[in-house]
C-alpha positions in Angstrom: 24.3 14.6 11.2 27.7 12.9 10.1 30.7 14.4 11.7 32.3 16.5 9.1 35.1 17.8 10.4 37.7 15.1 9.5 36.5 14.3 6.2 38.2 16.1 3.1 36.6 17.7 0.7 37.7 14.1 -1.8 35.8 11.9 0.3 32.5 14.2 0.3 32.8 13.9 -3.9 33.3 10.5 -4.2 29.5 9.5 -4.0 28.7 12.3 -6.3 28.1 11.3 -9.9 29.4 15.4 -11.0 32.8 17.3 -10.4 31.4 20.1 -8.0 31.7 23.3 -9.7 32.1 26.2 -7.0 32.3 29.9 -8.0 34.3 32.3 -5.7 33.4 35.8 -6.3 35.4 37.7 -4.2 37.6 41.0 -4.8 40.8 40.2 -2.6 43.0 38.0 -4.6 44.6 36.5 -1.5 41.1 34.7 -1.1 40.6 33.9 -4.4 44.3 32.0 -4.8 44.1 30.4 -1.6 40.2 29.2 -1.9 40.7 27.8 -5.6 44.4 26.1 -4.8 42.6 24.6 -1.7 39.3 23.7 -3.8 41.0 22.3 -7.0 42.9 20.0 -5.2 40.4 18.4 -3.2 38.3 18.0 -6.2 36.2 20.5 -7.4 36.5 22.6 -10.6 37.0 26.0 -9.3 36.5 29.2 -11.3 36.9 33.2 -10.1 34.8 36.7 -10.1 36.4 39.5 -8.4 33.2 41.6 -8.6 29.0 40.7 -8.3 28.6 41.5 -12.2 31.0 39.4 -13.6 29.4 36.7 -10.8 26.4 36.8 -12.3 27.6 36.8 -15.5 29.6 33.5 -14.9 26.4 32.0 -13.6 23.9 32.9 -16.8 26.2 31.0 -18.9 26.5 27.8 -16.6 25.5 26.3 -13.6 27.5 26.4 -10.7 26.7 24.1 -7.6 28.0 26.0 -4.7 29.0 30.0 -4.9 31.6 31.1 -2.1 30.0 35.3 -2.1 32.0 38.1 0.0 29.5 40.4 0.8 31.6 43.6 0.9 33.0 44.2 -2.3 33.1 47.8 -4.8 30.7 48.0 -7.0 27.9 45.8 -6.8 27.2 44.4 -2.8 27.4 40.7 -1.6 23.5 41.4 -0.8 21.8 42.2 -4.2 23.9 39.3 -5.8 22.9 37.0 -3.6 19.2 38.1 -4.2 19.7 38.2 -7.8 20.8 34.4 -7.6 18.2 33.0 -5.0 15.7 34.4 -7.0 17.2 33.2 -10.3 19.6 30.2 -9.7 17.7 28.5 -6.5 19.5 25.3 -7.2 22.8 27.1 -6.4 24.0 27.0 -3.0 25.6 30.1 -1.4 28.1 30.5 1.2 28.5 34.1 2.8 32.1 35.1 3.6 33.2 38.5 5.3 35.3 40.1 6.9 32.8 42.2 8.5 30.9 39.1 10.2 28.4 40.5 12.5 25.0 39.0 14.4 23.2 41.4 11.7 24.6 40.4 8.4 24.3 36.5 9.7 20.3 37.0 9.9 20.1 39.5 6.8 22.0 36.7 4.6 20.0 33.8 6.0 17.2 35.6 5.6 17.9 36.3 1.9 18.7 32.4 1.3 22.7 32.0 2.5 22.9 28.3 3.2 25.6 29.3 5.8 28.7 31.9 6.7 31.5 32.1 6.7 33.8 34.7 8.7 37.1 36.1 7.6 39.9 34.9 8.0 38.8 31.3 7.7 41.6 28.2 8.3 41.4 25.9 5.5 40.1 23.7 7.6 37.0 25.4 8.1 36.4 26.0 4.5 36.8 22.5 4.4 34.2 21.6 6.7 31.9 24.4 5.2 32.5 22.8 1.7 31.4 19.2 2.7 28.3 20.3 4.4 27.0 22.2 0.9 28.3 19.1 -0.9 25.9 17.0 1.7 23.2 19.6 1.2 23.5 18.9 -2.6 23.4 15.1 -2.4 20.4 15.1 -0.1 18.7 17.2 -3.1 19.6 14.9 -5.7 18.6 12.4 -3.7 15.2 14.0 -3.3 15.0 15.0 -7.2 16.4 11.5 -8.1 13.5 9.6 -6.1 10.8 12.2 -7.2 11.7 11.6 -10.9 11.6 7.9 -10.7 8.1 8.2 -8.8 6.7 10.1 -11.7 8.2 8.1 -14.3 6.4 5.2 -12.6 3.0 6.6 -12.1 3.0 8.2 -15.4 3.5 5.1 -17.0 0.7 2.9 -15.0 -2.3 2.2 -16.8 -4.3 2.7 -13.8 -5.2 5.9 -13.2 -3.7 8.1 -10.1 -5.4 11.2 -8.9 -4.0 13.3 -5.9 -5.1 15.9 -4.0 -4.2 18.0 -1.0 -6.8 18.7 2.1 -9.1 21.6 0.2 -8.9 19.2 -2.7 -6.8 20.9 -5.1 -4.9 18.6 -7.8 -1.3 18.0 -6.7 -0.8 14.7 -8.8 -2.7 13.5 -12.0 -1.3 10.8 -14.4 -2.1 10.4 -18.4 -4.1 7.2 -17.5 -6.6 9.1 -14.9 -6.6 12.2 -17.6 -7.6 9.5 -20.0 -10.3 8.4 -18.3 -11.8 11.4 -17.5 -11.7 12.5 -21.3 -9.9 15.3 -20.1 -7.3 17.2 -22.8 -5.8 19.5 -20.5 -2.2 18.9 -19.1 -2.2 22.1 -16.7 -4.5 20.9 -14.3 -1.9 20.9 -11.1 -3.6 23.0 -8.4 -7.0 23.2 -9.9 -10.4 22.2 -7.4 -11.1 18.7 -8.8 -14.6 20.3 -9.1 -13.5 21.8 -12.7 -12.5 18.5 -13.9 -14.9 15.8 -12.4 -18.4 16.1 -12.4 -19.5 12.8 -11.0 -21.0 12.9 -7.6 -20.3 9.5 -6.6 -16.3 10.3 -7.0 -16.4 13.7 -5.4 -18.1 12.4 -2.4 -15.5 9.7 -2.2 -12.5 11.9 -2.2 -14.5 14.1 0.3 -15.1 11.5 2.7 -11.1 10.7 2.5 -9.9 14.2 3.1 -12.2 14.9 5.8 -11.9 11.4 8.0 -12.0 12.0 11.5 -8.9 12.2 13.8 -7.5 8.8 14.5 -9.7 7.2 11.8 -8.1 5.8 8.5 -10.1 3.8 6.0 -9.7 2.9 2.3 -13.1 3.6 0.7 -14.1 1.7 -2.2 -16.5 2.4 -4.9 -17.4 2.1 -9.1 -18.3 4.4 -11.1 -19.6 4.6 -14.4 -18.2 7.2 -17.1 -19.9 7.6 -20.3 -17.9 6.9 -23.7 -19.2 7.8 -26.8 -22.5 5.4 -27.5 -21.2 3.4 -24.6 -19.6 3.8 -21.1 -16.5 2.6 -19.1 -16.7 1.4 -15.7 -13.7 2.3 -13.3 -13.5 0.9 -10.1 -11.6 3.4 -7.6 -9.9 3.0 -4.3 -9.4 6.7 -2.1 -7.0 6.5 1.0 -6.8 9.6 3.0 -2.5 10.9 2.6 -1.7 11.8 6.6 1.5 13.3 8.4 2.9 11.9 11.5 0.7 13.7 13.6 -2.2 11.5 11.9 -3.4 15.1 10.0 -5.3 14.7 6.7 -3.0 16.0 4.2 -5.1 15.5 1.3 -6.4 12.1 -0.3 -4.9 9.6 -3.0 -7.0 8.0 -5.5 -6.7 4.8 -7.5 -8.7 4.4 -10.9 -9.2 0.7 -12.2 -11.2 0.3 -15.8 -12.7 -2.9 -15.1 -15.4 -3.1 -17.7 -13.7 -6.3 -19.2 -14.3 -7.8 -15.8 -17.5 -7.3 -15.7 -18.9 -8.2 -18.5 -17.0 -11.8 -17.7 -18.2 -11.6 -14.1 -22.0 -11.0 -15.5 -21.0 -14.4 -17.7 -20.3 -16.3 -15.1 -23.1 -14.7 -12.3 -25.9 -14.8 -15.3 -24.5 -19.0 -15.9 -24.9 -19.6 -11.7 -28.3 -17.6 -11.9 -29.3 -20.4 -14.5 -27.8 -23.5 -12.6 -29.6 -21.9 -9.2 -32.6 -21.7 -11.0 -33.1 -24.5 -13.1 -31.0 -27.3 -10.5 -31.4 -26.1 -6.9 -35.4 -25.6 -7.2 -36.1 -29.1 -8.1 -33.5 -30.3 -6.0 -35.2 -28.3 -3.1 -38.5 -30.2 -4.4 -36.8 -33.7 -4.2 -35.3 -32.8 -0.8 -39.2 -31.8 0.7 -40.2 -35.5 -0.7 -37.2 -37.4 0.9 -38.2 -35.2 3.7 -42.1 -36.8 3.9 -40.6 -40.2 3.4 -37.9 -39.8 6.0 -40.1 -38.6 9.0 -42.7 -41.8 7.7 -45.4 -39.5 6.9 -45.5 -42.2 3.5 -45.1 -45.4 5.6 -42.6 -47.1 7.4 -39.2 -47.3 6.7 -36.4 -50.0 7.7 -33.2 -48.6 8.8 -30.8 -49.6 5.9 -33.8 -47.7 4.3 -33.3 -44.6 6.3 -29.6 -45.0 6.3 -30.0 -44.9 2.5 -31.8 -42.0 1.9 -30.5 -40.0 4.3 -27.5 -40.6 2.6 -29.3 -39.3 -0.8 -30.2 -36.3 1.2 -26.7 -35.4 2.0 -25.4 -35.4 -1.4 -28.5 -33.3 -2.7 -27.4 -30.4 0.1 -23.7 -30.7 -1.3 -25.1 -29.7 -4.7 -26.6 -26.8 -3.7 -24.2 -25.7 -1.4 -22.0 -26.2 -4.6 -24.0 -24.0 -6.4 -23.7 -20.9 -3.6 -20.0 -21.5 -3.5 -20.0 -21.5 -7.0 -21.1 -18.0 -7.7 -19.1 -16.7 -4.0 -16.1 -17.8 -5.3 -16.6 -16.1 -9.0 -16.9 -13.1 -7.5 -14.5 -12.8 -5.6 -11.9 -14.4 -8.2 -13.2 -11.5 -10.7 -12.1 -9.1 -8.4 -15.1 -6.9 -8.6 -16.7 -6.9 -5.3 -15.5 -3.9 -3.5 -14.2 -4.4 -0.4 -14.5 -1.5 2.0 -11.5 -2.5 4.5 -11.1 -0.8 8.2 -8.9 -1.2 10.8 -9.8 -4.6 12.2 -9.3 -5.5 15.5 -8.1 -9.1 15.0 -8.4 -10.5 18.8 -12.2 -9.4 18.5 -12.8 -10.8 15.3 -11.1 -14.3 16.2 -13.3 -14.3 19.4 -16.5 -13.5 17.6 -16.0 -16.8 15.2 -14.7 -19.0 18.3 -17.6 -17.8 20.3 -20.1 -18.8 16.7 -18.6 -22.1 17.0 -18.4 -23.5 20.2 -21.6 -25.3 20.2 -20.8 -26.8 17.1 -17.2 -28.2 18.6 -18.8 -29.2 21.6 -21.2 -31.3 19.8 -18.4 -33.2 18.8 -16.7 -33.6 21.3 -13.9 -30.8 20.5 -12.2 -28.5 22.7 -12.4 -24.8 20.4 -9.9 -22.4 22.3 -8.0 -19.0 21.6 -4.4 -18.4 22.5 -3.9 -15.5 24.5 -2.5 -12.6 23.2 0.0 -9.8 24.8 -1.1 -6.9 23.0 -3.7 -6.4 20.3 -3.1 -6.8 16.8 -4.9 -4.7 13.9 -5.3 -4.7 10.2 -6.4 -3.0 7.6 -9.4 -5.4 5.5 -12.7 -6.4 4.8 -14.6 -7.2 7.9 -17.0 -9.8 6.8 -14.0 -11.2 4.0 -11.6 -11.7 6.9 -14.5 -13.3 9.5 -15.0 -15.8 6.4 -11.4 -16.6 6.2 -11.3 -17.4 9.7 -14.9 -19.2 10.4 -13.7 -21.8 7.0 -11.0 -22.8 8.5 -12.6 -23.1 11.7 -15.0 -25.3 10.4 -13.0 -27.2 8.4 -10.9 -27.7 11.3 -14.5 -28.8 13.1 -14.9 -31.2 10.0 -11.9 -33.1 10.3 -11.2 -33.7 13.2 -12.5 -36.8 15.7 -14.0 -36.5 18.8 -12.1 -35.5 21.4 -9.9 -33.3 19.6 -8.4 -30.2 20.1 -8.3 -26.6 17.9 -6.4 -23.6 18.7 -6.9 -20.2 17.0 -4.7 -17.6 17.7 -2.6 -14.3 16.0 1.2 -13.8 16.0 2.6 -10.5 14.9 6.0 -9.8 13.7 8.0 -6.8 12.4 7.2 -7.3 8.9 4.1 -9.4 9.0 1.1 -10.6 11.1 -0.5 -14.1 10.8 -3.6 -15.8 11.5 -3.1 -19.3 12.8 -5.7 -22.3 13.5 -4.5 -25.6 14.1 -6.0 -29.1 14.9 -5.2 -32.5 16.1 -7.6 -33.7 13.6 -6.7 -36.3 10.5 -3.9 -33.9 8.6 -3.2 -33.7 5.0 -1.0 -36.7 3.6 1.8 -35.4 1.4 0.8 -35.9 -1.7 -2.3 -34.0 -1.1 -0.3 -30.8 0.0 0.0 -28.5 -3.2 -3.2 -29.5 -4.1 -5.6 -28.4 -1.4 -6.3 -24.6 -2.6 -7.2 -25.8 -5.6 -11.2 -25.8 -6.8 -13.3 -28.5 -6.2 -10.1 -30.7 -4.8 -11.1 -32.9 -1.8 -8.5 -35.2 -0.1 -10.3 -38.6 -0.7 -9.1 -41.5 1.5 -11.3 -44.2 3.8 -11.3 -41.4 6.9 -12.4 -38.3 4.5 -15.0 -40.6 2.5 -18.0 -39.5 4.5 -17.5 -36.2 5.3 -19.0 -34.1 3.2 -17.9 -30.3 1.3 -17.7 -29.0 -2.1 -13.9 -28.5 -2.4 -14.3 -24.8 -2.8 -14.1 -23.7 0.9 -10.1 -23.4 1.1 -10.2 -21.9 -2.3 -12.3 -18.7 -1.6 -10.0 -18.5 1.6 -7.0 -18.5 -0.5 -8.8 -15.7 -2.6 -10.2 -13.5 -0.3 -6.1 -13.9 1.1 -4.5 -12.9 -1.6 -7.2 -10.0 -2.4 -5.5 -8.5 0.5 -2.2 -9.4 -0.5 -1.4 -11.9 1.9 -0.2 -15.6 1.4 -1.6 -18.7 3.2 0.3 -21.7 4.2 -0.5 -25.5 5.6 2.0 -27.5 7.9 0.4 -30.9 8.0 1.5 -34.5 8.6 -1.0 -36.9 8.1 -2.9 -38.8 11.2 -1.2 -35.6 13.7 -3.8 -32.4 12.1 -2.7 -29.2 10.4 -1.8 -26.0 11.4 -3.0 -23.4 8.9 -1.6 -19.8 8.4 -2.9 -17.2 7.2 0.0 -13.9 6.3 -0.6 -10.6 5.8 2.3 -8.1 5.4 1.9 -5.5 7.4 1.5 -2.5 5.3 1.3 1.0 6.1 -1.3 2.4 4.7 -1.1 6.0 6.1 1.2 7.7 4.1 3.5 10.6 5.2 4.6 13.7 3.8 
């Protein structure tokens, strides 16, 4: 807490956007002179009550912030006004003064709602001090009101729809876009059972599994739904992430509503146009690839070498179309956004030892030295388990792929305070410059006399930028030609459990 006591009153008001309006209601006039003289010149706008009815009088026909209440006064008591205003005017803040301070009256008041108290006599000082502390108390609440307003404003405007709940799954939080959805007309739905409002199984279950995650677990928990609409239906896609305290204790669950039906009608487009190009290219490619197959192990005669050499090459470039074809529809999905991505806490050590371990043999094949960079402490994240494996296990290969015997590759992870990173590098070919900006993009393959006969589709590093960004990271090449390339991946590292 800030050290009060040599502050004035002034300096307290300065970061206010209001002139504090204080209320004394008090029957000695000695007090009331000296506490508005003091008051008004520090700042405040200052007005008197030399009774408890004319107090609360004062205080039905405006707001004051801070009331300055002598509990012993004739007529009505300091007690049953300030009841009358905690239970009427909570926004008001009320300091108890008395000359009749005792242990007694400092529990009753606090008990009643007193934000502190005050004996008599008081130096000015003191009322000083007292003053600054409400005026602190005040700002804090504005600052809460302020941030609470602007955090509703936001969500209500989303078109995405935002449902909240606490832990026995009562509404706390529902916006017009999640109403919408729903079809629901009613506004008064704030501490209902979401039971009364949403019928679909699917949904319930998934806000169930949020708010009753076991201790130390936290997952995001995907899922699509499919609400009906008149002669046709909607389809939302929803994300549910449990809301926990610092103890890790499931306050209650958050849930993210999507409409992606435009999506996936285009993303039935473009799986139905793959479907067709699997179907009626990669069969009778298959059926070419079986003959070259019979020819190349000389089950139809002999064959030269430069014959060999030739159709082996044929061979090649027939795989690379319908690899093409896989990648095709892999990287449609995921650019459509509509795969739902389960994500856990990954243990990103493990993971990067699993895809070294997958791709040793391959490396030493070639004469390659695959290796992991120790780590000090582990490093998690929240994601997709098999999209993050297939981020690292591209660029593993293509680090495999381009690089000449006898190279080396180093995969390893590097955590910061904002942000952790996935690195591999290689002492393979590199990237020339011009190439640079142009590497993520589809089907772009850096074509010079070393790349020539190495063969890929172009779309590897393009589903790993992708699945990257899908998980709101960024990914990032350092590269000089004939020296290899270092490649990063970045994830900020986001705290997905939410306090209260």
């Amino acid at each position: 807490m800030k050290n009060l006591s040599g502050n004035s009153i002034k300096e307290c008001v300065q970061n206010l956007f209001f002139k504090p309006r204080v209320l004394v209601v008090d029957d000695e006039i000695r007090i009331q002179e000296a506490c508005k003289r003091l008051l008004t010149e520090e700042g405040c706008d200052v007005e008197i009550a030399e009774n408890g009815i004319k107090g609360l009088k004062m205080l039905e026909e405006k707001h004051f912030d801070i009331l300055l209440l002598d509990l012993m006064m004739p007529g009505m008591s300091g007690f049953d006004v300030l009841t009358d205003v905690k239970a009427h005017h909570p926004d008001t803040v009320v300091i108890v003064i008395t000359g009749y301070a005792t242990l007694e009256h400092s529990v009753e008041t606090m008990k009643k709602g007193a934000f502190d108290f005050l004996p008599k006599p008081f130096s000015p000082q003191e009322l000083r001090v007292i003053i600054c502390k409400a005026i602190e108390f005040i700002r804090t609440l504005q600052d809460i009101a302020t941030e609470k307003s602007r955090m509703r404003v936001m969500i209500n405007t989303l078109t995405e729809g935002v449902l909240t709940t606490d832990n026995q799954k009562r509404i706390a939080l529902a916006n017009p876009a999640f109403l919408k959805m729903i079809g629901c007309r009613k506004t008064a739905i704030i501490g209902h059972n979401i039971t009364e409002f949403i019928t679909d199984p699917k949904l319930l279950e998934v806000i169930d599994r949020a708010v009753h995650q076991p201790e130390n677990t936290f997952s995001e928990i995907t899922e699509e739904i499919i609400i009906p609409k008149g002669k046709d239906e909607i389809i939302i896609g929803i994300r549910c992430i449990p809301f926990q305290d610092r103890l890790n204790r499931n306050l209650g669950s958050i849930t993210v509503f999507h409409d992606i039906t435009d999506l996936k009608k285009i993303n039935q487009m473009k799986s139905d146009f793959v479907s067709m190009v699997a179907h009626e290219i990669k069969s009778p490619l298959n059926s070419v690839l079986m003959q070259l197959n019979v020819i190349l192990d000389g089950l139809a005669g002999a064959l030269t070498e430069k014959q060999k050499e030739i159709l082996k090459r044929v061979s090649d470039r027939i795989n690379s179309v319908t690899q093409l074809s896989s990648e095709l529809l892999d990287l449609s999905k995921i650019e459509s956004g509509l795969i739902n991505q389960d994500r856990e806490e990954l243990n990103l050590i493990e993971l990067i030892k699993g895809q070294v371990e997958g791709y040793r043999e391959k490396a030493e094949a070639e004469s390659i030295h695959l290796s992991i960079k120790d780590s000090a402490k582990e490093v998690y994240m929240m994601g997709n388990r098999m999209n993050i494996e297939e981020v690292v296990s591209n660029l593993i290969s293509n680090a495999i792929r381009y690089s000449p015997n006898g190279g080396e590759i180093l995969v390893w992870t590097d955590e910061k305070s904002d942000c952790l990173a996935i690195k591999v590098s290689d002492t393979g070919l590199g990237i020339p410059a011009k190439d640079l900006d142009h590497i993520f993009d589809r089907f772009y393959r850096v074509k010079n006399e070393k790349t020539r006969y190495i063969n890929g589709t172009g779309l590897g590093l393009a589903i790993v930028k992708n699945i990257v960004e899908a998980h709101h990271g960024t990914i990032q090449v350092d590269s000089t030609e004939g020296k290899g390339a270092c490649f990063s991946v970045i994830f900020p590292k986001s705290e997905y459990k939410l306090c209260s």
